[in-house]
LUMTI-101451 format. One line per 2 residues: number of its first residue (from 1); for each residue x, y, z of C-alpha. Coordinates in steps of 0.25 Angstrom, whole numbers. Last residue first. Layout:
BEGIN
NUM> X Y Z | ...
//
This chain:
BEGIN
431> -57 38 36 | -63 26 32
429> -51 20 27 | -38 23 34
427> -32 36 29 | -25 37 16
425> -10 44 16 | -5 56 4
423> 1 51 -4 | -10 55 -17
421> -9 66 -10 | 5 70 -17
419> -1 69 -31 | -15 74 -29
417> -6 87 -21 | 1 89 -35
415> -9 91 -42 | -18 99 -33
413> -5 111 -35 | -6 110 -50
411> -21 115 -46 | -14 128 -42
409> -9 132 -57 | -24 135 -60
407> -24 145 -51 | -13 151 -55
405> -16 151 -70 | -29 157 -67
403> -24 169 -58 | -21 180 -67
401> -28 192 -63 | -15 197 -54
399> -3 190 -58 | -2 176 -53
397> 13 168 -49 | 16 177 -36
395> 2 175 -31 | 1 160 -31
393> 14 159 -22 | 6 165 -12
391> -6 157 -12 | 4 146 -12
389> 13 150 0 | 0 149 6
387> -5 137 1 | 9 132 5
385> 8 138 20 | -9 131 19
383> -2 117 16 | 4 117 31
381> -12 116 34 | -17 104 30
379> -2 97 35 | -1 106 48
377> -15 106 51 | -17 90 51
375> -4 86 56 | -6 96 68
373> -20 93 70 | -19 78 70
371> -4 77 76 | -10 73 91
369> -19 64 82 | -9 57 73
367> -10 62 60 | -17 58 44
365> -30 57 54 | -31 73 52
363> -27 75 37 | -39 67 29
361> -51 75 37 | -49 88 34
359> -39 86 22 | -52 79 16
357> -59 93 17 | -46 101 9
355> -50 90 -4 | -65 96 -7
353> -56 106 -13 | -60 98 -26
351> -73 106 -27 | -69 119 -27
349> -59 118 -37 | -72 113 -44
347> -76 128 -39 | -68 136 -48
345> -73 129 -61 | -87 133 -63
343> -88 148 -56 | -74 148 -64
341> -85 147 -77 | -92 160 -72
339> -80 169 -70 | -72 166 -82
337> -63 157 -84 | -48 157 -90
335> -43 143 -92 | -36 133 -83
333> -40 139 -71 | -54 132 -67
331> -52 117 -74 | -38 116 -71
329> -41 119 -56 | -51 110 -56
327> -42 99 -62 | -32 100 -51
325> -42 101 -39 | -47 87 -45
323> -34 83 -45 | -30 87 -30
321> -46 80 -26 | -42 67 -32
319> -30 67 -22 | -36 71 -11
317> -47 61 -13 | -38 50 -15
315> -32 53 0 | -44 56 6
313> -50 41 3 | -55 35 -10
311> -72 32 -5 | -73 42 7
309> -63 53 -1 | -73 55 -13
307> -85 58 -5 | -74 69 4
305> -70 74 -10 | -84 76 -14
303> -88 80 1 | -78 93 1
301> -80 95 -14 | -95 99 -13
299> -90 109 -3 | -80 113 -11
297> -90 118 -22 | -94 129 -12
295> -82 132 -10 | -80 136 -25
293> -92 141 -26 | -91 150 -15
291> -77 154 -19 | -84 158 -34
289> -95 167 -28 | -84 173 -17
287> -77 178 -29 | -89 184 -38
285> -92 190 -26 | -79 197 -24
283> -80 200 -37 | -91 207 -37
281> -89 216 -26 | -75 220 -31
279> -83 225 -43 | -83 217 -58
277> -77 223 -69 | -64 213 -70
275> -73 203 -67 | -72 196 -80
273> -56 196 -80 | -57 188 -68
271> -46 192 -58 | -58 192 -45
269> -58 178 -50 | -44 175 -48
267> -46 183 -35 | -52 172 -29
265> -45 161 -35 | -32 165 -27
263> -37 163 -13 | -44 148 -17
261> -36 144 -26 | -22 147 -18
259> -29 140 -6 | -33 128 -14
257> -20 125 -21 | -12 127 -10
255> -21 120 0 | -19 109 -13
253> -4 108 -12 | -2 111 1
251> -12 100 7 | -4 88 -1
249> 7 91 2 | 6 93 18
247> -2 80 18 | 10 75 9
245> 20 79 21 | 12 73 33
243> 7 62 28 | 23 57 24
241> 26 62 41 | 17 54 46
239> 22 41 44 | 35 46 53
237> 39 60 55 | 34 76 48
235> 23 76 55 | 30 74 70
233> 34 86 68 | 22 93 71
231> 24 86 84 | 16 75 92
229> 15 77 107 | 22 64 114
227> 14 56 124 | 0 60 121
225> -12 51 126 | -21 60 134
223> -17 69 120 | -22 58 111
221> -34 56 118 | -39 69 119
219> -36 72 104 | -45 60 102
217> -56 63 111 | -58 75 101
215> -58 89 108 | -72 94 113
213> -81 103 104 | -91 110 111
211> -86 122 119 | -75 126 113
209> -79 125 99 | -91 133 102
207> -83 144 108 | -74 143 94
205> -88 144 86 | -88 159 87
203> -73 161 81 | -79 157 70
201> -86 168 67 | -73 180 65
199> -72 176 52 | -83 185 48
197> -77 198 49 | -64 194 40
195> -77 197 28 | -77 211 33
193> -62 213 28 | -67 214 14
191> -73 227 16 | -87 226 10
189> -95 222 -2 | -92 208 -4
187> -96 206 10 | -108 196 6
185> -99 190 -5 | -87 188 6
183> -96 183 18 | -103 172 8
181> -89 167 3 | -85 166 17
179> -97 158 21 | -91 150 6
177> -77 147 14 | -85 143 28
175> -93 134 19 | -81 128 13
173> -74 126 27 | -87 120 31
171> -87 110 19 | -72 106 22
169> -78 101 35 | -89 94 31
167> -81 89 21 | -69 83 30
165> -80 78 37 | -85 69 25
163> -70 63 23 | -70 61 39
161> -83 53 41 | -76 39 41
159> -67 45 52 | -79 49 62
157> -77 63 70 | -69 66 82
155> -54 66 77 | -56 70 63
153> -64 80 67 | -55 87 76
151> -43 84 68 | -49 93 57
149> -53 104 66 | -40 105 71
147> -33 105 58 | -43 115 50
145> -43 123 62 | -28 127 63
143> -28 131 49 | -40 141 52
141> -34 147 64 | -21 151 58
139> -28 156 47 | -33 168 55
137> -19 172 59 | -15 171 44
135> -27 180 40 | -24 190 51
133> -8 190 49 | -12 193 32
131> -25 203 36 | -14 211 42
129> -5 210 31 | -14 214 22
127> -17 227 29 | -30 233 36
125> -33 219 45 | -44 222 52
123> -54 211 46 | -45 202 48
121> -47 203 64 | -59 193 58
119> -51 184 52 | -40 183 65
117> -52 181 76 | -59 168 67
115> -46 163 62 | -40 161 77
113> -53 159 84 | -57 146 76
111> -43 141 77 | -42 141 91
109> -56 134 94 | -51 122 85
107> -38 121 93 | -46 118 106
105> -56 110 99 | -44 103 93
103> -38 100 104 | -24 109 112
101> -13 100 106 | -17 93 93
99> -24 105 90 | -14 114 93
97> -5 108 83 | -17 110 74
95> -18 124 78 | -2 128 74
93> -2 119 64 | -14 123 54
91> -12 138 60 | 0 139 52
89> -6 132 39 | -17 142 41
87> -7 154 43 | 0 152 30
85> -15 151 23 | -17 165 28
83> -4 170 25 | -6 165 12
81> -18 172 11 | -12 185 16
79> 0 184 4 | -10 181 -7
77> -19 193 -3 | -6 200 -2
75> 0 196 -16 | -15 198 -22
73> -17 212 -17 | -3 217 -20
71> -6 213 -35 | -15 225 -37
69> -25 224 -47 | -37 219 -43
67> -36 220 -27 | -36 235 -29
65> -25 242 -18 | -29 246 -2
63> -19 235 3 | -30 230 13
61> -43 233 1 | -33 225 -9
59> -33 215 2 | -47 213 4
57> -50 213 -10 | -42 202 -14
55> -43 194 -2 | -58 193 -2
53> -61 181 -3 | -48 175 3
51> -51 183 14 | -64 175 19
49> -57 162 13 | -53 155 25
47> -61 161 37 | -74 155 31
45> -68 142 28 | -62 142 42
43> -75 144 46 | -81 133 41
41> -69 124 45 | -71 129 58
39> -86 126 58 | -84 112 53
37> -74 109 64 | -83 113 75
35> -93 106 70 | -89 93 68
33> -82 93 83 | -95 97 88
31> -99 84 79 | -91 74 84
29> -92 78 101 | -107 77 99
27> -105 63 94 | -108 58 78
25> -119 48 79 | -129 56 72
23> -119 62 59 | -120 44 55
21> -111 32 56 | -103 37 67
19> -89 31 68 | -83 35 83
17> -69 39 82 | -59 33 91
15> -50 24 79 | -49 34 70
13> -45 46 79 | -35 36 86
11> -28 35 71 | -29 25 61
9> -18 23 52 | -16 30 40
7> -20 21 27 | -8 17 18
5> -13 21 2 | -3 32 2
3> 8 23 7 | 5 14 -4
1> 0 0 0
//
């Protein structure tokens, strides 16, 4: 048997969870623990994207120079979105470490109030680099809850339900993402900072969090039980170490490839030669239209690529997943489009993001349990320092108005992560 094909032994998680046939003979303990990670990763979503909608415009207004013409806005924009991504994959290690240490409720209430206080004091930011430290502050919160809230689930709910909970999940970042949509059309006519406003919510759930959701009998266990206190390092040594580096892999490439579609597509559109009469208002709508659709697509994706991961495992839906990003993205850049046909083909890139929610579920049993956070988070999220260095990057090929060729340049990225995951380990069956 291949080493890819070797199944990861079971761990504790495995072994203690209860199997429940049906939503009614989940605990009370399963589903606080449900919710509270939905409503992060809604929130997260909403958090995520509420400057990159309006990163143009905003920062023009900050540098006090028109967004459609002068090539600071794009290289500062670039430069605080990379920040941004830079502090996610910072955040990822520092909280998921804390996770393993302090409990995931515990970390999980930390994240929340970290990205919820630091978007909404975006709203004062009166330079760009203000609004760069605010942003990267915010997105330390945000990559620390995608670990915690990951381990959280996979240690208190059914394994055999883990592909469709890793849609759930991704489906609540995706509503969070088109909530932040629908707050960016409606304020399409006001200062752009008043979007930041909004961020401020969920730090209202934390005191709920606190209250109701008790840490996983499995973390208690494991620290009852601790002998030695597993390090970061100790990724990098024995067995784990092979898992560790093409997980890293295979994560760069495509957050790379997302992130830099997902910021730079945007002002892509507001580049189009048919909007060159439109009003800044128009645009902006026109924008947060075609992001709706795309996320809104990805939500179809999420339980597609979850559908197709219960029959062929995670690791054979990565890979199908990487081609079909791929061909999508060939489909929507290779030739010049106008506005109504990219309402067609931006959102089959949509679709195969499907792939991030299988991350969820897929990384946490990869790692011991007192390495579960740390592993999870540092590997998801050390691919958000290459998305940013790739958001960057982007910026010094493209001119202003010419970012087709770009973009389509970015699905090369999706082929070579279908060949390093096709490496990548399977997980017992059923998981």
């Amino acid at each position: 048997m291949p080493p890819s094909e070797q199944p990861v032994a079971a761990t504790a998680a495995d072994v203690a969870l209860p199997v429940s046939a049906s939503f009614g003979s989940l605990s009370a303990r399963q589903w606080k623990s449900g919710i509270a990670a939905w409503l992060g990763w809604f929130f997260d979503g909403l958090e995520l994207h509420l400057y990159t909608l309006v990163a143009t415009p905003l920062v023009a207004h900050l540098l006090k120079v028109d967004g459609t013409t002068d090539p600071h806005v794009k290289t500062y924009s670039a430069w605080i979105q990379a920040a941004f991504l830079i502090g996610w994959a910072v955040g990822g290690g520092i909280f998921g470490r804390l996770g393993d240490k302090i409990g995931r409720s515990r970390a999980l209430s930390l994240t929340i109030l970290t990205y919820a206080a630091f978007t909404g004091i975006s709203f004062f930011a009166q330079t760009w680099w203000q609004l760069l430290i605010f942003r990267f502050i915010s997105a330390l919160g945000i990559g620390g809850e995608w670990a915690v809230g990951a381990s959280l689930l996979a240690e208190t709910w059914p394994k055999h339900w883990r592909p469709w909970i890793a849609a759930v999940l991704q489906t609540g970042v995706n509503l969070g993402i088109l909530f932040a949509c629908f707050v960016v059309y409606e304020l399409a006519g006001q200062p752009e900072r008043y979007v930041f406003l909004v961020g401020v919510l969920p730090a209202i759930i934390v005191f709920w969090i606190r209250r109701n959701v008790p840490e996983p009998e499995e973390w208690r266990e494991a620290k009852l039980k601790e002998q030695t206190k597993p390090q970061l390092r100790d990724l990098f040594k024995g067995d784990i170490c092979k898992t560790t580096v093409l997980t890293i892999a295979v994560c760069s490439l495509t957050l790379t490839g997302w992130w830099a579609f997902m910021f730079w597509h945007p002002q892509y559109l507001r580049n189009l030669p048919q909007l060159a009469t439109w009003s800044a208002a128009e645009k902006q709508q026109y924008v947060s239209k075609i992001f709706f659709l795309v996320v809104g697509v990805s939500i179809f994706g999420n339980y597609f690529s979850s559908w197709v991961a219960t029959f062929i495992g995670y690791r054979r839906t990565i890979f199908l997943s990487c081609i079909a990003f791929v061909l999508a993205f060939w489909q929507a850049f290779r030739i010049p489009r106008g506005p109504d046909e990219l309402e067609i083909y931006l959102p089959l890139i949509g679709f195969c993001s499907g792939v991030f929610g299988l991350y969820t579920m897929y990384l946490p049993p990869l790692f011991p349990t007192l390495l579960r956070t740390t592993g999870a988070g540092f590997c998801y999220n050390i691919g958000r320092i290459a998305a940013g260095i790739g958001t960057v990057v982007f910026l010094l090929y493209v001119s202003v108005g010419d970012f087709r060729s770009a973009l389509l340049g970015i699905g090369v990225l999706f082929a070579f992560a279908a060949v390093v995951s096709w490496f990548l380990p399977d997980l017992a069956k059923g998981e």
